[in-house]
N, C-alpha and C positions, 0 to 999 in steps of 0.2 A: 914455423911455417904458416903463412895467411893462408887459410882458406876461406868459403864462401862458406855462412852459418846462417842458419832459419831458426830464429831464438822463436821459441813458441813461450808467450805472452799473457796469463791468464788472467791478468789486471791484480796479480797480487803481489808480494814484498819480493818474494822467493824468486821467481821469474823473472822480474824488473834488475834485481842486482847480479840476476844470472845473464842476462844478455849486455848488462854496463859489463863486468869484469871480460864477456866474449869481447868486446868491442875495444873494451883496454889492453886485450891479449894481442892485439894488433888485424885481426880479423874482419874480415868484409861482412858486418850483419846486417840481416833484415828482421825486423820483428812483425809477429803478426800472429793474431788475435784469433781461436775457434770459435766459429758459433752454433754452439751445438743445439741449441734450440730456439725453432720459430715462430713460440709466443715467450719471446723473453719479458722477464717483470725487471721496471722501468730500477728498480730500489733491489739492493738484499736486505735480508733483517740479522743485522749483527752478524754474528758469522757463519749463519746460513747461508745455505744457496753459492750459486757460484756462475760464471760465462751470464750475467745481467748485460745490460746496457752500463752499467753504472760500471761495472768490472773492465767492460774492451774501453772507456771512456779513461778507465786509468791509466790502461796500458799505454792507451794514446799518447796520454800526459808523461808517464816517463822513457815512452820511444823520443818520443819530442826533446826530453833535458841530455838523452843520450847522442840523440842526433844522427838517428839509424831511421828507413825508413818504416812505414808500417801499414797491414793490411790487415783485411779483417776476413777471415776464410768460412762460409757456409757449411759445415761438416753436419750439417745437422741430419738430413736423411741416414747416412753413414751412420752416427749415432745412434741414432733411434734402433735398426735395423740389429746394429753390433751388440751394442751395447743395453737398451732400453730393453727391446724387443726377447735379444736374450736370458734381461734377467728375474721378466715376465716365466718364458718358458722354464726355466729353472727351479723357479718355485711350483710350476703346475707339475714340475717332476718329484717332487720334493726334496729338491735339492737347495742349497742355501749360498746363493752365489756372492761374489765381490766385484761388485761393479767396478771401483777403483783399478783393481788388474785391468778388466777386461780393457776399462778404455783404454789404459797403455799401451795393451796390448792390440789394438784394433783398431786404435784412433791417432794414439800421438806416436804410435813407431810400427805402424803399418801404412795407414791412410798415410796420414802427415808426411812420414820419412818416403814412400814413394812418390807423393809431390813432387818435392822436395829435390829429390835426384834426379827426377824426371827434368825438373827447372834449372838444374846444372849445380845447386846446394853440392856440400861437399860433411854438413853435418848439420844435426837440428840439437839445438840447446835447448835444456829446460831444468828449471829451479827443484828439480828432486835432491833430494841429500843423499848423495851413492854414489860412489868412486868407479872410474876405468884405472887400472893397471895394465902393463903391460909386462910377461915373461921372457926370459930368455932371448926366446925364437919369437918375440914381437908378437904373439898372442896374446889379444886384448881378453881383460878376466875383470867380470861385475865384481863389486867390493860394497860392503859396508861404507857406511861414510864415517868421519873421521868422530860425532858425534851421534852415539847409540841410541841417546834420546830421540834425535830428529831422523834418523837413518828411516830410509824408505827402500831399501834395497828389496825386501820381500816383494813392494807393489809390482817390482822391475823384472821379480826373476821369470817371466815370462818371456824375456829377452832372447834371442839368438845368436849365432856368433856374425851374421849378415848385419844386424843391426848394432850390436852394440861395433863396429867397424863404425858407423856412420854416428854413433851416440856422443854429446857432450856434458858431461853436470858442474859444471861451475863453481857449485857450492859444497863438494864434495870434502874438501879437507878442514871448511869452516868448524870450528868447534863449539858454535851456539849460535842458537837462533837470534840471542839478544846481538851477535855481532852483527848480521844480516841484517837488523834493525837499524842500528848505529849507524852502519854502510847508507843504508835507504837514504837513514836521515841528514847524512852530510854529500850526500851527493842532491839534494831536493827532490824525493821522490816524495809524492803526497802520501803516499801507502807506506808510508814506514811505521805505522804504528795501525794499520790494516787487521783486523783481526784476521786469525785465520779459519780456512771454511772448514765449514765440519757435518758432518751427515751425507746421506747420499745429494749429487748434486742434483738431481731432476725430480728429488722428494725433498723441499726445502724446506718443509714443517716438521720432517722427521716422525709424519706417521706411518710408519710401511705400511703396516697390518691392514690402517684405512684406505691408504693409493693400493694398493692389493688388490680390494675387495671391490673398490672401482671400478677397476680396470677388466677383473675376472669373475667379481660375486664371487658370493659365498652362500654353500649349502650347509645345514647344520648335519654332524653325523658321531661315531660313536667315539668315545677315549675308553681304549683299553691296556688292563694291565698286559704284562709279561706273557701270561697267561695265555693272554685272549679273552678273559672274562670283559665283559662292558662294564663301566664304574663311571663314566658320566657323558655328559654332549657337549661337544665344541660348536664353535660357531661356522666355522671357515676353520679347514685345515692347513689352507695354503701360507696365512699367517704367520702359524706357527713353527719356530725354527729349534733344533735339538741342544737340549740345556736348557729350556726355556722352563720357567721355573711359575712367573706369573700369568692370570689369564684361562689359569684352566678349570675346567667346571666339573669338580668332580665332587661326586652324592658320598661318597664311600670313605671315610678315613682310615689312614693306616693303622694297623694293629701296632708298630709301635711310637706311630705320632710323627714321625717325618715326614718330611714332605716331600713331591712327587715331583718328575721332572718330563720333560719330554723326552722320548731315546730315538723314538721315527717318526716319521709320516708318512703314507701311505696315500698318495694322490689320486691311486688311483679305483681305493674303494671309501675313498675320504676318510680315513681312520689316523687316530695320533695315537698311538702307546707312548707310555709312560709308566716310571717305577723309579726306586730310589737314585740318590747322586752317584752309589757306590757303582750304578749296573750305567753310568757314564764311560769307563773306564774302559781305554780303546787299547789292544794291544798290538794291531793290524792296520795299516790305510793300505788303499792298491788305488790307483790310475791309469788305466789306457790313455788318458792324455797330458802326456809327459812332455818336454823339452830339456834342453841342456844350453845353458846360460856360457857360451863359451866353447870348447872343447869338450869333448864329454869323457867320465873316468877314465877310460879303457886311454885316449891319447892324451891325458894329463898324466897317465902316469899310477892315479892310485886304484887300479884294479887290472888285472891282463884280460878281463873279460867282462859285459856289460852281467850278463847271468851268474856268476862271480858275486859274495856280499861285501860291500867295502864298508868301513867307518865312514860316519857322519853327523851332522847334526839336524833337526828337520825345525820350522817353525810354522807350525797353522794359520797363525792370526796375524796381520800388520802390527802389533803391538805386544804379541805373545814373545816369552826367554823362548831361544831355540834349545833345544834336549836333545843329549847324543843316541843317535839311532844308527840302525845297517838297514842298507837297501843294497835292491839287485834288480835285473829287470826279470820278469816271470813272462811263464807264457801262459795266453790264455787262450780259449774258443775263437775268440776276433781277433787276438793277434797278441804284440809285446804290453804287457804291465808295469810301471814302475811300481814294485813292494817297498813298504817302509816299516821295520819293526822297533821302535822306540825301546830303550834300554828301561823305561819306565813309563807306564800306562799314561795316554794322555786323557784328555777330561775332554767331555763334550764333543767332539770332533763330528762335523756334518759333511755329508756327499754333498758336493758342489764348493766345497772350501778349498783352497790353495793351498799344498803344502809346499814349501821351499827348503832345499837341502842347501846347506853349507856346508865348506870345511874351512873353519877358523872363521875369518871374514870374507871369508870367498862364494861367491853363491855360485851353487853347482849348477842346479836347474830344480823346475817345479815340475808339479803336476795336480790337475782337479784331481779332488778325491771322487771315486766313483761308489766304494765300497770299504766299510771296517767291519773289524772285528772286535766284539766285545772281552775283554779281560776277563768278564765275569759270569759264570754259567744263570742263564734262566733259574736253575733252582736255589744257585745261592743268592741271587739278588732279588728275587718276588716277580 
């Protein structure tokens, strides 16, 4: 069936062969370019940085070989506010966010995808690697993409069942990036051999810790152990994120020579505890702010009730193995929880991090972490 598509454009390989294969699908596309920031630098360096001039100027160039038309859309206030703005206040909570989600979540299938249907679109494509399937009863359900390595399905699972309705990924069943390359390059895409971007996009030098301190200064204040005992001074707490290992300033060595890591932060009397990798060791995450990627357990099928524990698999990180865990939803003081208890401790886990449930390849839904639990008591970790 043709429909109307709004290929979202980000002047890289990925995007470019997602809106040619739209446009070969038989589909009425438009391509068009975000600009999420309005002091763009004219250049990227390597595979820094990302949304340049130099970036919508690609796009340009392979809207052009595809012969779709192509616009360039202002989001940048939206940006800032969503996404910038948010991951400012995150860390002054001491939380440790993922801009990545956010923007998907706020930018190219909120912002965007309202556009978008507002303008009579009927779907917006974009170069993520992560599958639609459809069930039985023609319920759409997020997927892994066909290649593990490139699979971005965590960034997505933010998604709802409104939107993944109107979602397209093009490149979902591809089985390597190197083919997506190939593709670029026989069809004359200049960006076929484009690096791809990497760090946060509106910190293109990849120093947080410094855009951080910019943005918010930094007071020096105390690191302490377990305890509570003081053992050294940090510079800025806001910095620093849990696991973090280098950086930290501490007078006191351990008694048996290991080394110390971050386990919190405390924003709000500037304080960082810190103590062995072992007292990393999460047994607990919970989130009041949850979604469901699709249908959610109770009418898919695998639980008769959301407060009910089902199987699953949970994953933290964009790049983390997901690990089988049981989740339910709990109740709390302000309202429902989603709990996740991992079959095995997980490591490092920070409030503000996304975790993402699966089952098999199917992503269930997320949720920010707001709060863990340590696997390890105070006394037996230091």
């Amino acid at each position: 069936m043709r429909v109307k598509v709004l290929a979202a454009m980000s002047g890289g390989v990925d995007s470019a062969v997602a809106a040619a294969r739209a446009a070969d699908a038989g589909h009425e596309v438009v391509g068009v370019h975000l600009a999420l920031s309005r002091q763009r630098g004219t250049l990227r360096t390597g595979s820094r940085g990302c949304c340049t001039i130099e970036d919508s100027m690609d796009a340009q160039r392979a809207a052009n070989i595809i012969g779709i038309p192509y616009y360039v859309w202002d989001f940048s206030e939206r940006f800032k506010l969503d996404v910038v703005d948010n991951f400012i206040a995150e860390y002054a909570a001491g939380r440790t966010p993922n801009p990545c989600l956010r923007c998907n979540e706020r930018i190219k299938f909120a912002a965007l995808l309202e556009k978008a249907l507002a303008l009579g679109f009927d779907a917006v494509a974009t170069g993520h690697y992560a599958s639609i399937l459809t069930d039985e009863a023609g319920n759409r359900e997020l997927h892994r993409a066909a290649s593990w390595a490139k699979d971005q399905s965590y960034v997505l699972g933010v998604l709802n069942t409104e939107q993944l309705a109107h979602c397209m990924f093009p490149l979902g069943a591809t089985p390597s990036k190197a083919e997506i390359r190939a593709e670029a390059a026989e069809r004359g895409f200049s960006v076929a051999n484009k690096p791809d971007s990497h760090d946060i996009c509106f910190i293109p030098d990849g120093d947080t810790r410094g855009w951080l301190a910019e943005k918010m200064g930094s007071e020096p204040g105390a690191i302490l152990d377990r305890s509570g005992e003081r053992i050294g001074t940090h510079e800025g707490a806001l910095a620093f994120t849990v696991g973090q290992r280098k950086g930290l300033n501490v007078g006191f060595p351990t008694e048996d020579g290991k080394p110390r890591f971050v386990l919190e932060i405390r924003p709000k009397t500037n304080e960082v505890v810190v103590g062995p990798r072992e007292a990393l060791a999460v047994a607990e995450i919970g989130g009041s702010r949850f979604s469901w990627a699709g249908l959610d357990p109770v009418a898919s099928g695998i639980t008769d009730a959301l407060g009910q524990r089902f199987d699953c698999e949970v994953q933290i990180r964009a790049h983390a193995d997901p690990v089988p865990a049981v989740a339910h939803l709990g109740e709390t003081e302000t309202g429902p929880e989603l709990v996740i208890v991992p079959n095995d401790p997980l490591n490092g886990v920070s409030p503000g991090q996304s975790a993402v449930l699966y089952l098999g390849t199917r992503v269930l839904g997320q949720c920010t972490i707001d709060r863990t639990v340590s696997a390890v008591p105070v006394s037996a970790a230091g």
